[in-house]
N, C-alpha and C positions, 0 to 999 in steps of 0.2 A: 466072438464075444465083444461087447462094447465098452468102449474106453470108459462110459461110466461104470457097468457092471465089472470090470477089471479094476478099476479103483476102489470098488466098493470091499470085493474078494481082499482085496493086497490088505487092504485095510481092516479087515476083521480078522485076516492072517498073523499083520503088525497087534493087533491086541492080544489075539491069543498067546505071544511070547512071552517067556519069562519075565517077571520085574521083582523089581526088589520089594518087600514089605514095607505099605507108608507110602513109595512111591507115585507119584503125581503132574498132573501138569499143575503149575504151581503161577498165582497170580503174585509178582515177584518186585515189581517197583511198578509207582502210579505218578505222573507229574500230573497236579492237578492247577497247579496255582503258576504259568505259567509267564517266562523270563519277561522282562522288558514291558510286560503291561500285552502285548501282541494276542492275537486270536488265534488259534487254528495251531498251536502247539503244543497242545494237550496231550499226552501218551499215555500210555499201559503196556507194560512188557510182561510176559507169561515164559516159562522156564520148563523144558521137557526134565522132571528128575528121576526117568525112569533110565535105566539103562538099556533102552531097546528104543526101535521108532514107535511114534504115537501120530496117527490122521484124528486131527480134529474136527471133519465131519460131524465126529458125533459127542461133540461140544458143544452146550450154548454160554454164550458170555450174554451178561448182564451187567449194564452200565447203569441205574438208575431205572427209567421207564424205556430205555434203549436194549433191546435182545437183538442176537445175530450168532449167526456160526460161521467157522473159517475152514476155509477149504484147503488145509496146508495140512503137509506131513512136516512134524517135527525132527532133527534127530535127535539120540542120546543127547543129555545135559547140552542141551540147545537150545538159545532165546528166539524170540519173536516179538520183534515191537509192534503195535496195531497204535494208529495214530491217526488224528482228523483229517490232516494235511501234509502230505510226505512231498509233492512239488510244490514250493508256495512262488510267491513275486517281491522285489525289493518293500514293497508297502505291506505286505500279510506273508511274511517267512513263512515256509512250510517246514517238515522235518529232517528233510536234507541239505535244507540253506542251512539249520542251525547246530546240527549234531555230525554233519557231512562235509564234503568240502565244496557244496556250491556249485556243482558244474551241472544242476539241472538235469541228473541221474542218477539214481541210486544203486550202486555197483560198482563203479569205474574206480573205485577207491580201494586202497589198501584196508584202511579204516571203517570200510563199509561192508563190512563181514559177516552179514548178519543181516536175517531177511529182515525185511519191515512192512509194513501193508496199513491200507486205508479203511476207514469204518465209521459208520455216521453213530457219534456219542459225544455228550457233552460231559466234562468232569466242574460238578461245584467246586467251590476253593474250600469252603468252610468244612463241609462235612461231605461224604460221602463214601463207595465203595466199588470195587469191579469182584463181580463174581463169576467165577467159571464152574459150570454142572455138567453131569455125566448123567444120560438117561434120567434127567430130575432130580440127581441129589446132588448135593453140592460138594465141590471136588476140593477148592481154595476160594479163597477170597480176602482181599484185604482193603481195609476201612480206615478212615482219616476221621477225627473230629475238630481240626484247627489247620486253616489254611497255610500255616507257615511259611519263610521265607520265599520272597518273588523268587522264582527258577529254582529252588529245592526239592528234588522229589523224594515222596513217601518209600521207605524200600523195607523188605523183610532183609532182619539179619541173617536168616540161613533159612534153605529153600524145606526144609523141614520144621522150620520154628514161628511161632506167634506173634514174636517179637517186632516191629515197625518202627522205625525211625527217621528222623529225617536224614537226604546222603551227607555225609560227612566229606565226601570229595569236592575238592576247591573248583571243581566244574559246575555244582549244584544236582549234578548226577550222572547214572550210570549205563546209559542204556547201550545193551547187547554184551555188556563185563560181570562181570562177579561184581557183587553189589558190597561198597564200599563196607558196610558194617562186616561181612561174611571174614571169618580169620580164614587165615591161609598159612601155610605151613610156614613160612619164615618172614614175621611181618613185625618189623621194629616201627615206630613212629615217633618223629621228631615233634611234641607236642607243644614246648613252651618252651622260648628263648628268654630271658631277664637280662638285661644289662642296666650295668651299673656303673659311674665313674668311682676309681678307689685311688691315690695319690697319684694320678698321673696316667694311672693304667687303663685298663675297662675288666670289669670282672664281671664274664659270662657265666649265666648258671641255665643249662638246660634241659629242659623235664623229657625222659625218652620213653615211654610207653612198648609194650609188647602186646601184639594182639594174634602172636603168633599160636600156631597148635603145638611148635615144638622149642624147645629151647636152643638159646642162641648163643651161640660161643663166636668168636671172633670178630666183633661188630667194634666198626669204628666210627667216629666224627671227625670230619675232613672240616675245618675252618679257614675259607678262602676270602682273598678280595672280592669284590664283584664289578665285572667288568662292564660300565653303564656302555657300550659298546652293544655288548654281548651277553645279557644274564645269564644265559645260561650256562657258561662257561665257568670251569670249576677250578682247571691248573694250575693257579694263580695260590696255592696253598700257603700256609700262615702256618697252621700246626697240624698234625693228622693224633686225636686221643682216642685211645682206645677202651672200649667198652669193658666193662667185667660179662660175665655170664650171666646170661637175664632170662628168668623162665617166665612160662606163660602166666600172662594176668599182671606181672612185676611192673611196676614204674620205678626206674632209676634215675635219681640226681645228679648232674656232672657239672662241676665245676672247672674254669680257668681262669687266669688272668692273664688278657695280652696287651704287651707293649707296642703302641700302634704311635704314632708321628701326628701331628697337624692337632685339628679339633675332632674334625670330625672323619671316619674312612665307613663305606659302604660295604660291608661283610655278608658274609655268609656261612652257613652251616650245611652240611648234610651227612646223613647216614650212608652205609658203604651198601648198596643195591641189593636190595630182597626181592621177594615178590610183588609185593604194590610200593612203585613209588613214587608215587605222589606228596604221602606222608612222612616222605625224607628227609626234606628243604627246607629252611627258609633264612629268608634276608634280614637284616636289620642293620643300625648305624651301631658305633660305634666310638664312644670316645678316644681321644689319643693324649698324646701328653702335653697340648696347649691345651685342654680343655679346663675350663669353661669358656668360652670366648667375651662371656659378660658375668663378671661377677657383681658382688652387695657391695658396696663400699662406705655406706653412713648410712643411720636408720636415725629417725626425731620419732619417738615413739612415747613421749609427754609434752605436746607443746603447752605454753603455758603464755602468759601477758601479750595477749594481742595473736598469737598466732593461733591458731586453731585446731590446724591441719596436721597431721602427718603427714611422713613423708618420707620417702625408702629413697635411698642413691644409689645408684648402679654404675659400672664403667665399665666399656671396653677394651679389653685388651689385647686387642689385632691390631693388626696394621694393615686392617681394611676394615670397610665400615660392615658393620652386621646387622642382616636385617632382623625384625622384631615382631616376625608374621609369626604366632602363635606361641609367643613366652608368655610365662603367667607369672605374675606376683602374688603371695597370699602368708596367711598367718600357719599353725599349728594346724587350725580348722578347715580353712576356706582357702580355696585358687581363684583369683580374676585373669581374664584373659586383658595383658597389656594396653592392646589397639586392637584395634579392628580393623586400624589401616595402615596401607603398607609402606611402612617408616621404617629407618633405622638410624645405628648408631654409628658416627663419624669415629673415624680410628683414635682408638687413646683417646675419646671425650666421656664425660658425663652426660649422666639422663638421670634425673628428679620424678619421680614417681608421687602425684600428691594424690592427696584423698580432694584438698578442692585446692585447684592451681588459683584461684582468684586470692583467697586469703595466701598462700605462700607470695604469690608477686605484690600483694601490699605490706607482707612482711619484711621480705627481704627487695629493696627497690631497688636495690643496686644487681641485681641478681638478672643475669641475659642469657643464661644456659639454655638448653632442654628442660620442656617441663610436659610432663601430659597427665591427665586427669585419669586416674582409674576408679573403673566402678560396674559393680558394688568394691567397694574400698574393705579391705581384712586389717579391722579393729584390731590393735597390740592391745595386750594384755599388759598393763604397768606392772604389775606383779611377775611377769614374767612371760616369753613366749618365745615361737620359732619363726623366722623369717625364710622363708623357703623362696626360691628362683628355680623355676624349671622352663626347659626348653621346647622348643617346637616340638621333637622327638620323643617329647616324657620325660626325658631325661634329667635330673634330679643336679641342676646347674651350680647353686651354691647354698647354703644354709649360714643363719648365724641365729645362737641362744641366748639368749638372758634374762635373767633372772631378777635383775631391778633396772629402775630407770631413774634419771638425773632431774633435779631443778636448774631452776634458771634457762631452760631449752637450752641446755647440755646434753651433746646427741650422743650414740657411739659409733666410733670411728675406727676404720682400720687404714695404718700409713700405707703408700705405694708399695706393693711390690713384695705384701707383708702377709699373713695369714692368721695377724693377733689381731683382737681388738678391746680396743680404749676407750677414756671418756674425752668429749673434744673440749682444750684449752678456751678457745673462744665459746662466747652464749650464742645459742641459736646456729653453731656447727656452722662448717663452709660448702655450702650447698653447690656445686660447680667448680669446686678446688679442691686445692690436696689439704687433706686434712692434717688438722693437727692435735696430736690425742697424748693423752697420759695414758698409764698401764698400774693393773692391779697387779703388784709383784705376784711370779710364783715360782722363785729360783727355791732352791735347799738350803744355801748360805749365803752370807752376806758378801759381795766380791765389789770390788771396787778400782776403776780404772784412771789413772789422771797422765793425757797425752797432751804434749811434752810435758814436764814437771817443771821444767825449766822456761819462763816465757819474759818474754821482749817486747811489752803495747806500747811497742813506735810508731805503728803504722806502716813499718817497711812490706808487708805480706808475710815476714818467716817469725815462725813461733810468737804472731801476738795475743793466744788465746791456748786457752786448756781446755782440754774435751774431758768431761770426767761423765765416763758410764759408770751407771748404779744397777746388781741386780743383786737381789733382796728375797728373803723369805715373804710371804703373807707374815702381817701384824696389822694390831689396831690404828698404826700411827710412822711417821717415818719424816727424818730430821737430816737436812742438808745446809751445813753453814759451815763459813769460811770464817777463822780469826787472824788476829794479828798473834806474834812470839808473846806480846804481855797478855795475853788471853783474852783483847779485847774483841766486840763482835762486829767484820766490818763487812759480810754479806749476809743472806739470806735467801738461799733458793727454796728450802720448802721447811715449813715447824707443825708436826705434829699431822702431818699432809694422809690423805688415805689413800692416795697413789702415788707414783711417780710417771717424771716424765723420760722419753726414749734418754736421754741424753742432757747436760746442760753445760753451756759454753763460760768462761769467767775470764775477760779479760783486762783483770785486773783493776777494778774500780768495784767502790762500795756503793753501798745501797742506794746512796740518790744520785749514782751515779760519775762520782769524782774520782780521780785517781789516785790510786796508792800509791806511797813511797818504797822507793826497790825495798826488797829485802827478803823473809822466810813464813811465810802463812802458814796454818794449820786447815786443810781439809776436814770435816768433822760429820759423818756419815753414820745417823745411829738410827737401828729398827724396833723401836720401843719393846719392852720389855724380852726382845733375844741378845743383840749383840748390835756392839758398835766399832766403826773404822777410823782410824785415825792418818793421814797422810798429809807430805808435805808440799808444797808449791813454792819454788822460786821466783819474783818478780825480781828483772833484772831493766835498769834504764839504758 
């Protein structure tokens, strides 16, 4: 007998076996729209889902105006790639340069487990379809109508179903494996990481998907450093959470918060090993408890007589300079991107943010800081709005709100080092310095503080001044003056004032400035219409 006539025999042997109902050779994933732009990497993978072997002899595939048959015996639930080009050249990869490991043969690999073979067909990107027929009827086929992402291939979600999709594998596909959509009996996915900064911390929130057939009990998240060394390295553990019981189809939400060092640390997540894991991982940053390394520090969000411009101030607070590749400023509405060049911020300085730097340096002519022009510039709301800073990473850097805004280019200001903010003392704010701001009370009672009580303006350096802190309820109005014993008035730091300021210093001289005679003052601290303080100050010569 002849090697053909005994292949022919084997082979109609191999059909007459048993199969399952339904069962098929099955047209299984198609890359059509091929990686890098390249020629000649075009595939089509076909799927034995009979339980017995299948000769394809007595197949034809059809690729468009392209028919052919393949001369292979299948096994059980066995792939078979057919491809334009399985040896390609450094200039026109072929199929083993790009899905192989390159050594210019296909087989030699652990990874290369799975036949592959050559066939003349063209795949459109846009539309198209490969179909596989038996004796002229059609066995499978599966069809595209949008070219989808470069290197994504088309794949059925299960070798039984209609369903197509594009691979959801971070490879762009799957050729000679279970096809990425297909569930598997214990398959969690790690879908969506969220970080957030929260006082100091980082608060991770991450979405975990089940695409498994059976349900999952003892599943955890490993949260490690990641070692720019070595990604893939996981040892380096942080916390290990554990999962509740997640059945099939379930999306579960998990939350932590960790306390990390520095600005920024390079993290990682993953699930504890199922069946596919691919969709276990992933990395992202992660704030620590310096962050933010640049906060908001003064916004002009009404200029008025001669200045034009807005204008945001930012500071750094490292003790190195930070660069400013891919921070945005913007309103409630709108983000700008900083620069577009690659600048940054000198340790502990200021950076002025204007809408147009021209009118701020005719405003301010004494002014030599950082200034850069952003645009489109995010319009404040005088009525009120948010001021957002975010970082390279997305990351949601600083915020500040409010709700009106000052005359006179009265800016608002928050002191060094502080996380309140005021309206600034000076017109026109200190654009390149520390500012200096008053506060909208909002203590519960009226408290009132006078350091030493006892004071001495000699000039020697010891007790020539009294520090008197004021916090205060909210009122319409708010009263700080100083008398003499016969109740006369011989200072005045604020009458009738809508804020206060951090602090105020009195050493010992009245309002235009001349010196008092030793002797007992009255402190006089009252918050209109709630309550007022009364204390004493000694001036001794």
């Amino acid at each position: 007998m002849s090697a053909r006539l005994l292949l022919i025999v084997n082979a109609l042997f191999l059909l007459l076996m048993p199969c399952l109902a339904g069962a098929r050779v099955v047209v299984n994933e198609v890359l059509s729209n091929e990686p890098a732009g390249y020629t000649g990497l075009e595939w089509f993978e076909l799927y034995n889902d009979r339980d017995a072997y299948v000769a394809l002899d007595f197949y034809q595939v059809a690729v468009g105006a392209s028919q052919f048959t393949l001369n292979l015996v299948m096994p059980p639930h066995g792939f078979l790639v057919v491809c334009r080009k399985l040896i390609g050249t450094p200039v026109n990869p072929g199929f083993e340069t790009q899905w192989g490991d390159n050594s210019g043969v296909w087989g030699d690999s652990p990874t290369e487990n799975y036949p592959v073979i050559e066939a003349a067909f063209s795949l459109p990107n846009a539309a198209g379809s490969v179909v596989v027929s038996l004796v002229g009827t059609t066995e499978s086929s599966l069809s595209w109508t949008a070219s989808g992402n470069d290197g994504v291939s088309w794949e059925r979600e299960r070798p039984n179903s209609d369903v197509i999709k594009p691979c959801a594998s971070p490879s762009g596909s799957t050729p000679g494996q279970t096809n990425s959509r297909t569930p598997l009996g214990l398959d969690l996915s790690l879908d969506t990481v969220i970080v957030t900064a929260a006082r100091g911390s980082a608060q991770i929130t991450m979405v975990v998907g089940s695409l498994s057939l059976n349900t999952v009990t003892g599943g955890e998240i490993t949260i490690f450093y990641v070692d720019p060394a070595d990604t893939t390295r996981t040892d380096s553990q942080i916390v290990v959470i554990s999962l509740p019981t997640i059945d099939t189809g379930v999306t579960t939400v998990v939350s932590h918060q960790l306390l990390l060092s520095g600005a920024y640390n390079r993290v990682g997540a993953t699930l504890n090993h199922d069946d596919r894991d691919y969709n276990n991982r992933k990395n992202f940053v992660a704030p620590g408890s310096g962050f933010p390394p640049i906060e908001l520090f003064e916004v002009m969000a009404n200029p008025q007589d001669g200045l034009s411009s807005e204008w945001i101030e930012v500071r750094n607070r490292e003790d190195t300079a930070v660069s400013l590749a891919g921070w945005c400023v913007g309103d409630s509405v709108q983000l700008s991107l900083i620069t577009a060049l690659t600048s940054a911020i000198p340790s502990h300085e200021y950076l002025v943010l204007a809408q147009d730097t021209a009118n701020v340096r005719a405003f301010y002519p004494g002014f030599g800081g950082l200034l850069i022009e952003v645009s489109p510039w995010p319009t404040l709301n005088n009525s009120g709005d948010l001021v957002r800073l975010v970082d390279s990473f997305d990351l949601l850097a600083d915020t500040f709100a409010f709700t009106s805004v000052f005359d006179s280019n009265q800016t608002w200001g928050r002191p060094e080092n502080e996380n309140r903010w005021g309206r600034s003392v000076d017109n026109g704010g200190t654009p390149g310095a520390i500012n200096n701001v008053r506060f909208a009370p909002a203590a519960r009672a009226l408290k009132v503080r006078v350091t030493p009580q006892i004071i001495s303006p000699d000039g020697d350096g010891i007790d020539d001044s009294a520090l008197i802190q004021v916090e205060a309820p909210p009122a319409d109005g708010f009263t700080v003056r100083i008398y003499d014993v016969q109740g006369r008035l011989v200072r005045t730091f604020e009458h009738s004032a809508v804020d206060l300021a951090p602090q105020y210093v009195w050493q010992g001289r009245d309002d235009g400035g001349g010196k008092l005679p030793p002797g007992i003052y009255i402190l006089f601290v009252e918050v209109e219409g709630v309550e007022s303080i009364k204390k004493t100050i000694v001036v001794a010569r």
